[in-house]
N, C-alpha and C positions, 0 to 999 in steps of 0.2 A: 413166520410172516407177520410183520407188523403195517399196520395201515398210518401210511403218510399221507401229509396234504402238501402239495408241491408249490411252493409261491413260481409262476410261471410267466416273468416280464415280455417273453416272445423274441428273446434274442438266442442266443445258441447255446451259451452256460446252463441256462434253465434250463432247455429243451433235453439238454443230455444228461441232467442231473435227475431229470424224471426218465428218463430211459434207462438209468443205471438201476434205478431203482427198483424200477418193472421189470429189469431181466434177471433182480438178487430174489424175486418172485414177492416183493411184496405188495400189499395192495394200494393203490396209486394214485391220488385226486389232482388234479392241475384247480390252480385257482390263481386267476389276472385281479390283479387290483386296480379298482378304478379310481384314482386318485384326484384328479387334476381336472376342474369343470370348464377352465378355459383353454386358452389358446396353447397350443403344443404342436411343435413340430419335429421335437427328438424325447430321448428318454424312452422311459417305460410307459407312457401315459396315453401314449399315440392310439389314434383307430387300428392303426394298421399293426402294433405289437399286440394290441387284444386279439386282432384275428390272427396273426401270427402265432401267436400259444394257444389258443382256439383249432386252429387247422394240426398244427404238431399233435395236442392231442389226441385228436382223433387218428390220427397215422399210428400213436401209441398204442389204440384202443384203451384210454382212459376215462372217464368225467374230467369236465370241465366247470367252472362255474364262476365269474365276477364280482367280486366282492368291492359292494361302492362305501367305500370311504371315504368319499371327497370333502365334507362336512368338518369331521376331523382330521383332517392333514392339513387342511387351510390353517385348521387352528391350533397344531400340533408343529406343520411342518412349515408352513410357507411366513405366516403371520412373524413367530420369530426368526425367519432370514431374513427378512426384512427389517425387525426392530435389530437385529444385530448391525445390519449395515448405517440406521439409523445413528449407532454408538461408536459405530468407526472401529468394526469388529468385522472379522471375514470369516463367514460362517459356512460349514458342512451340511448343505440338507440332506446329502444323504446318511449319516450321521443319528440325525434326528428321525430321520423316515424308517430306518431300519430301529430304534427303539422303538417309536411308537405306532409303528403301521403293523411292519413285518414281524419284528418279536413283540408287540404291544397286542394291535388289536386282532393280530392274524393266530397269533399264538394260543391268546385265551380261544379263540372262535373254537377253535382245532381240539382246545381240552375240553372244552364246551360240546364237541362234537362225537368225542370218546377216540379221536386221533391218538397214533402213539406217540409219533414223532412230526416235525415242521421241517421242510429242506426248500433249501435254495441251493441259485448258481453260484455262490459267491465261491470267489477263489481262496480259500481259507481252509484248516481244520479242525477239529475237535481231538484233541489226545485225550486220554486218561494219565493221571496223577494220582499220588495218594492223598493229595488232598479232595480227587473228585475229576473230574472232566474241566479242561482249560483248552483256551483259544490260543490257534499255532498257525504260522505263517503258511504258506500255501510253498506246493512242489514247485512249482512256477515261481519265484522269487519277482520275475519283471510285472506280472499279471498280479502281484499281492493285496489282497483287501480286505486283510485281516483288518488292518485300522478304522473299518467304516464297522466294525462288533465289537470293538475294546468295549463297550459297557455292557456285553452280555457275562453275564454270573455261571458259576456252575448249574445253578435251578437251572436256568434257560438251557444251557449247550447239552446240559441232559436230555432236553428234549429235541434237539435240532441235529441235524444231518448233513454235512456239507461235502457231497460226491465227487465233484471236480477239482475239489483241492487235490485230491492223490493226481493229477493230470495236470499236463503242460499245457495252455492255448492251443496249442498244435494239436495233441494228442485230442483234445475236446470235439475241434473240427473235424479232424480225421474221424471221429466217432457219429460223429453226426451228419459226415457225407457216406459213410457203410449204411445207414440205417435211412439213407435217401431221406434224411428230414429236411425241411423248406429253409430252416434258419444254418444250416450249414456254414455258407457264405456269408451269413448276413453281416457286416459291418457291424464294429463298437461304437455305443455312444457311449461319450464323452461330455455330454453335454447336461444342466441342470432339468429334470423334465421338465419343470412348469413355464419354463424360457423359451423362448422362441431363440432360434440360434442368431448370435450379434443383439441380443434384445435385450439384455438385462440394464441398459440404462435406460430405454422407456418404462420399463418393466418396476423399479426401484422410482422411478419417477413421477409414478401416475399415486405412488402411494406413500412418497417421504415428502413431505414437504423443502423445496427448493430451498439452499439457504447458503449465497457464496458465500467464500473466505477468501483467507490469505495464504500463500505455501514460503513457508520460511525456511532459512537455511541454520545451520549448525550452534551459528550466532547469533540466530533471533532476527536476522536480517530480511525484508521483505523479497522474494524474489519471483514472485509468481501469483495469480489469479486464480479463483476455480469457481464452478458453479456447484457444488454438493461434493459433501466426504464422502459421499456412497460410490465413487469416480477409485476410490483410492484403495489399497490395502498395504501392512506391512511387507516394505522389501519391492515393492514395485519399481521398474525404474522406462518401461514403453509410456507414453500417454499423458507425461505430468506436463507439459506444454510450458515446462522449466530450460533457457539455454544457457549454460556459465561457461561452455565451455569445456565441460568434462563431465563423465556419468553421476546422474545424483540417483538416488532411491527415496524410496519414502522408509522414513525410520521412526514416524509417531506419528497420530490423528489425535488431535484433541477435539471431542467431540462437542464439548459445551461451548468453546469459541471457534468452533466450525474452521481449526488451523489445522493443515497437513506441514510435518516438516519434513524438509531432506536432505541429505547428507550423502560424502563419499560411500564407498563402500564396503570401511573399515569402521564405520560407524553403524552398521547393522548389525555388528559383532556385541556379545553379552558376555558377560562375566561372571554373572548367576543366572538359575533360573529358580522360579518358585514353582514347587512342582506340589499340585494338588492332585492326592489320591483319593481314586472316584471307589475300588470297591476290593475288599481283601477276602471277601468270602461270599459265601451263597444265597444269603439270609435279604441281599436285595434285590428286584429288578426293573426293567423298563417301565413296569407298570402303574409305578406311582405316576404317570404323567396321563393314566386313562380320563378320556372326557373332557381335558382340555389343557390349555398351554401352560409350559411349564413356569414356575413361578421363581422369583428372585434367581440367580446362576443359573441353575438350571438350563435352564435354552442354551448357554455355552459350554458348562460345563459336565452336565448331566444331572448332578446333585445340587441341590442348596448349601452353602455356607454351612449351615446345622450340622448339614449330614455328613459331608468332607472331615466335620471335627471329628465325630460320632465313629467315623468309619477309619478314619488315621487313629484312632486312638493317642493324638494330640490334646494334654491338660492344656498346653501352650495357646495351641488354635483358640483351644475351644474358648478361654481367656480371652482372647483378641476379637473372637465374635462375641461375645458378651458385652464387649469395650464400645461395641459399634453400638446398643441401643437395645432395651427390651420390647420397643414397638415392632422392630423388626425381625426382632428373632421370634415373637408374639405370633405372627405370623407363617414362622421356618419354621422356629425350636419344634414343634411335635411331632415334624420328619426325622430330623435331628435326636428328640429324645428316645424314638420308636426305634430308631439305629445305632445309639447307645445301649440299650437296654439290650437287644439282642445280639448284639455284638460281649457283651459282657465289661463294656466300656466305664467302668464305674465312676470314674473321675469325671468325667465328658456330663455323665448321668447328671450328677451333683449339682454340678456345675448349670446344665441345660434346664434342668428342672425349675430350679430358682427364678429361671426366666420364661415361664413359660404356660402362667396361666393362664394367662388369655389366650394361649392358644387350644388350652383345652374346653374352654368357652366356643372358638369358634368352630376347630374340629375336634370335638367330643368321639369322632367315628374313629379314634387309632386302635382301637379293638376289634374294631370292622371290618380296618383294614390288613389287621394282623390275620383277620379270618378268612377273607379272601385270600387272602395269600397264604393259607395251610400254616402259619407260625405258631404251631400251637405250645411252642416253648414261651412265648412272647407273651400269651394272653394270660396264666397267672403272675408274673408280674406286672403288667400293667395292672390286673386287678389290685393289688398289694398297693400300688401308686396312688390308688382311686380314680381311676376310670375307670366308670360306669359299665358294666360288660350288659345291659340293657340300652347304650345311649344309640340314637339316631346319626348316623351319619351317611354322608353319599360316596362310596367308590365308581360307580359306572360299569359292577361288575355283578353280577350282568346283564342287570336293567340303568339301561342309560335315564339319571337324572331321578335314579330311584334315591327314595331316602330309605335303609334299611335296619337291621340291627344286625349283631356279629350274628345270631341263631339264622339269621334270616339266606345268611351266606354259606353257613355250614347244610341249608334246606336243601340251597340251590346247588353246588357242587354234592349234594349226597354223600356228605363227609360224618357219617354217625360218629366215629370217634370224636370231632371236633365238638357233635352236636352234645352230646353226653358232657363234655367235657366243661361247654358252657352252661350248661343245666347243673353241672355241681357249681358252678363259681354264683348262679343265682339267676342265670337267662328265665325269662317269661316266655314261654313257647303259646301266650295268649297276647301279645303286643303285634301291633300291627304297622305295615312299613307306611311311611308317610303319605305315599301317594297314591298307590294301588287299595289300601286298605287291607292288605292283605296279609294272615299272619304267616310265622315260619311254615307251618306244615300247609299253607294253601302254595307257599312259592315250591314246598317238596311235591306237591302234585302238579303246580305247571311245568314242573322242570322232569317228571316224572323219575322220583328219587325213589326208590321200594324202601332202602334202608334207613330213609331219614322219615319215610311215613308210617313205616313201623316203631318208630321210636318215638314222633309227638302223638299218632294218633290215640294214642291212653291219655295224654295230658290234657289235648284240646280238642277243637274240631274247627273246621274253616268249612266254610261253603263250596261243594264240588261246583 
């Protein structure tokens, strides 16, 4: 029997993907996310999905319990939908919300909370390989949504559960009108939650600043009016308020001169495609994006520039980011070099390094963050690099807006291996985190670690 915590939106997928769970006897928590502080009238966000997986629960004989994240979703999930439509980019929030909400801040809660495993409704699976646990299309091939978890890694799907994949839509409902649960019948949304349905152009409007243009044709020729790009997406062809005569689409947004082009329908047809690889192994996850929005690509494409090179094991790429400017990799390069380095990327390494002192100026924490994240292969080499395995820096894991050290993180997860491990490379188990004041073994007694307080309590001592 292992203990799950059920992310439970109050539509039918979830309701029976915590039923399957509770009758494979394991032990069973529902938890609604409250996302969304305004207006909502579909999605997961609604009053009436909270009481919906609220009421299911209870018919399960489970816990329940709402987890408010609206804080960070605005700044995770919603803020970059909106800078994306800004750039004349058509962007997936749910995409974004399942890194950062569901496998982000739901995931760590869950390890936080000594959970085994994380399950949802999604219609997907987890297989095993001999490389590890990989993401696989769902039984249901028309209901598929594997594509809203392409950036979960092995770490994560290690940890995650996904029931209703072995099940057809049908087979889901049929199961959840046997078991008389209220979401049985309940209709699919379709729709973005934080939208009110038909709304997304007030919606995009109240917070893009207005800015017409012009909609040209194939020739450059003026053939149309608009009042904002955020109106538009690649391949559109309802709504462009274009008449020639015959079908156009939109086949380019140039966002700096606020021009949409359009074209027949043989001109949305490509001949390349540039295709960026976001992850080949297990060594990254969602969670570089904890505590706030993601920086440079990122919000589109999940990683930085940096890391894409780092993670393709591309000399090529990683050249051509280098070519764009060291202020900006200044910035990237230390996600980038932390994913070369553990990747075994040696070239990428070389290469990122060169550029990237200033990034170790402003986040000094990549040891910190390699200790959050259990990479204990990672942290003597970074030491070798010289970074500092006593430097201050902030993950958000798992004190929001703490400044800590990697020891301070090995306190909190009660990882004595890790803890030891930074005490030979030179940790201070008398340094204390920036804000709290408080050293490694005061955060092993708030976290209530036994094995991380039997190993600083000879070193030092912190205030009960």
């Amino acid at each position: 029997m292992a203990r799950v915590m059920v992310m439970m939106s109050g539509g039918v997928d979830s309701s029976v993907a915590a039923a399957l769970l509770r009758a494979r006897g394991h032990d069973v928590t529902g938890v609604t996310l409250k996302l969304w502080g305004g207006e909502s009238d579909s999605g997961c966000c609604s009053v009436a999905d909270v009481e919906d997986a609220r009421r299911v629960a209870a018919q399960l004989d489970i816990p329940h319990y709402v987890f408010n994240f609206s804080d960070a979703f605005d700044a995770g999930v919603v803020e970059p939908y909106v800078d994306a439509y800004a750039a004349g980019e058509t962007p997936n929030p749910c995409v974004e919300c399942n890194r950062t909400m569901k496998f982000g801040r739901v995931l760590e809660r869950a390890r936080r909370l000594d959970y085994d495993f994380v399950a949802t409704g999604h219609h997907a699976r987890v297989i095993a390989t001999p490389d590890g646990p990989a993401l696989a299309r769902a039984v249901d091939r028309a209901k598929d949504q594997s594509y809203v978890l392409y950036m979960l890694g092995a770490e994560e799907l290690a940890l995650t559960l996904l029931p209703v994949g072995e099940l057809t839509k049908a087979e889901v409902r049929e199961h959840a009108r046997t078991l008389g649960l209220r979401t049985a019948d309940k209709p699919e949304s379709m729709d973005v939650c934080f939208i009110t349905r038909h709304g997304r152009e007030a919606f995009l409007g109240a917070r893009i600043p207005r800015r017409a243009g012009t909609i040209i044709d194939e020739r450059g020729e003026v053939v149309g009016a608009h009042d904002g790009i955020d109106a538009f997406t690649i391949g559109q062809r309802r709504g462009l308020g274009v008449a020639v005569g015959e079908r156009r689409y939109v086949t380019d947004i140039a966002a700096p001169t606020a021009t949409v082009k359009v074209g027949p329908a043989d001109a949305r047809l490509r001949d390349r495609v540039r295709l960026l690889v976001e992850h080949g192994a297990d060594y990254l996850s969602p969670f570089w994006a904890h505590g706030g929005r993601p920086s440079g690509l990122r919000a589109s494409h999940g990683r930085t520039p940096a890391e894409v090179a780092a993670l393709a094991g591309c000399p090529e790429l990683a050249d051509w980011l280098v070519a764009q400017g060291a202020q900006r990799l200044a910035a990237e390069g230390a996600d980038g070099l932390i994913a070369a380095i553990l990747s075994d990327d040696r070239a990428s390494v070389e290469r990122l390094r060169q550029h990237t002192p200033e990034a170790r100026e402003q986040r000094p924490a990549l040891i910190v963050w390699a200790a959050a994240r259990r990479k204990r292969s990672a942290i003597p080499r970074l030491a070798e690099l010289g970074f500092d395995v006593n430097a201050l820096g902030r993950t958000d894991i798992p004190m929001e807006q703490a400044w800590e050290t990697a020891l301070h993180q090995a306190a909190a997860q009660g990882d004595a291996e890790l803890g030891r491990l930074l005490l030979d490379l030179g940790a201070d188990p008398a340094i204390e985190d920036a804000r709290f004041g408080s050293t490694p073994l005061g955060w092993a007694r708030h976290f209530g670690q036994p094995a991380m307080i039997a190993l600083l309590e000879p070193l030092t001592s912190a205030p009960r």
